[in-house]
C-alpha positions in Angstrom: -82.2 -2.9 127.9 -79.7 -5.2 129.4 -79.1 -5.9 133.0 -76.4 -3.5 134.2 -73.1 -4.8 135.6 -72.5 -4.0 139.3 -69.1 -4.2 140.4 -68.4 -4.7 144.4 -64.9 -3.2 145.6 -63.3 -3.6 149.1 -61.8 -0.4 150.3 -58.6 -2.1 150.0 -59.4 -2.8 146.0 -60.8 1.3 146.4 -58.1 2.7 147.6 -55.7 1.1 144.9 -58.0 2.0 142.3 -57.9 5.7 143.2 -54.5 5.5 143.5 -54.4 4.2 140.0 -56.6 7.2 138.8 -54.5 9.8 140.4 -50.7 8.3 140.1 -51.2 5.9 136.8 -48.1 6.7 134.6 -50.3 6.5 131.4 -53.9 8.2 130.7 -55.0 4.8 129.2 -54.6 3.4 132.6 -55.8 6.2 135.1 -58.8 6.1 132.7 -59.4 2.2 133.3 -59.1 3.0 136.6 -61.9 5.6 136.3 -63.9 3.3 134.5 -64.2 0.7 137.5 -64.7 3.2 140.5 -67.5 4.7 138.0 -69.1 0.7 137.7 -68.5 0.5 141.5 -70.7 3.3 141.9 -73.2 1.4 140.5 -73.7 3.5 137.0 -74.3 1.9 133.7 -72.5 1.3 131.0 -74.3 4.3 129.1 -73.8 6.7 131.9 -69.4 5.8 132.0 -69.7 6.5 128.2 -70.9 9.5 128.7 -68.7 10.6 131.4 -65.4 9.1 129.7 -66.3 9.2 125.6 -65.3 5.6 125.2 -67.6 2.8 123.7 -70.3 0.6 125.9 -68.3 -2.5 124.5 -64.5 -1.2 125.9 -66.3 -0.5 129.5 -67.8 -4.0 129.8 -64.1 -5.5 128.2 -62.2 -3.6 130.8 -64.7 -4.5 134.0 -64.1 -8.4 132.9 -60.8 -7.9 132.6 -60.5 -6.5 135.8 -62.8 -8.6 137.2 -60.2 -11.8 136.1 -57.0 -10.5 136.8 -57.1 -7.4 139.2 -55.3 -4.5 138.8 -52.7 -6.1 136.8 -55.7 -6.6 134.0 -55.9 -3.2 133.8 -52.3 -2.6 132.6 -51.4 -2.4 128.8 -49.9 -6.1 127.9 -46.4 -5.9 126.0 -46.2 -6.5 122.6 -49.1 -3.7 121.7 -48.1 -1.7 118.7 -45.3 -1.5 115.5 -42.5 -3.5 115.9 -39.4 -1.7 115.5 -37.8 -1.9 111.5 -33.9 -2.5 113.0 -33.4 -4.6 116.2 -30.2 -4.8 118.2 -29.2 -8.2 116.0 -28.6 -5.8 113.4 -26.4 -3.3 115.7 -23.0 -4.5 114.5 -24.1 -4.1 111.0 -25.1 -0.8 111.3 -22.2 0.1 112.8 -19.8 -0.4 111.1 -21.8 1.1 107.9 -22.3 4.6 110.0 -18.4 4.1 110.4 -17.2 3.6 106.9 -20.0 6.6 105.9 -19.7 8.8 109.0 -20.7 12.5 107.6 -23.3 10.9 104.7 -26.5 8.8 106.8 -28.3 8.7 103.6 -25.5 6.6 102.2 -24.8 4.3 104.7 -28.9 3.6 104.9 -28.6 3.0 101.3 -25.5 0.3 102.2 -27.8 -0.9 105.5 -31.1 -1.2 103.4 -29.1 -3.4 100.7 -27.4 -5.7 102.9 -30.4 -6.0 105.8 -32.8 -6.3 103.2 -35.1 -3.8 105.1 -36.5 -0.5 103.9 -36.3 2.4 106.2 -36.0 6.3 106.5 -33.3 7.9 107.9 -35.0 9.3 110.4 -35.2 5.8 111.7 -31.3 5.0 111.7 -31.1 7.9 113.4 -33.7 7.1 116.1 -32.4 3.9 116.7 -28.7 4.9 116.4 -29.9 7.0 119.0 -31.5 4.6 121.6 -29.2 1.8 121.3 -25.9 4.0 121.9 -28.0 5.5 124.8 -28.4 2.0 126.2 -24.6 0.7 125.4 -23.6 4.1 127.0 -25.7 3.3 130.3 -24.6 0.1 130.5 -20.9 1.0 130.3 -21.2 3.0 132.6 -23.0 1.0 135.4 
């Protein structure tokens, strides 16, 4: 059995870290949060797996992380997951095909997946028809 990792916090670096746990805006992140005061307390690795149901390895990751960058380590980096099929290059395109097919989406996807060279459902011209005219609107506006 390895030597278990003993994390020292001010009450400053505390205080933040509860305030993490209780006000985080994601669970990924009020549970990293978790996961240090629980190493503060002087637990192992084991014992925060057991409390939490993640792996010894993600425990350790996290404490080093936080351990190097502070709270900020804590924080899910951009860039994490699918990137989106259409991007806003492709908004005037899209457009104007959602124009010149206005009551038939699966025909103007059709016209959109020919030209863009992309394949994608419908369901995702419509979610992104969705977001960026949400945005433009916004922006108008303010």
């Amino acid at each position: 059995m390895g030597k278990t990792k003993i994390i020292e916090l001010t009450a400053a670096q505390r205080e933040e870290l509860e305030n993490g746990y209780r006000n985080g805006q994601t669970h990924s992140f009020r549970q990293r949060c978790q996961m240090i005061l629980l190493k503060s307390e002087q637990r192992t690795s084991l014992e925060v797996v057991g409390i939490l149901g993640s792996c010894e390895m993600t425990v350790n990751n996290w404490l080093k992380r936080y351990q190097s960058e502070g709270m900020a380590g804590l924080q899910t980096r951009p860039g994490r997951g699918r990137k989106a099929i259409l991007q806003t290059v492709d908004l005037e395109q899209v457009k104007a095909a959602v124009k010149q097919s206005r009551q038939r989406i699966l025909q103007a996807r059709a016209e959109l997946e020919e030209s863009l060279g992309k394949e994608f459902s419908p369901s995702s011209l419509k979610r992104f028809l969705k977001k960026t005219l949400a945005a433009t609107n916004e922006l108008e506006k303010g």
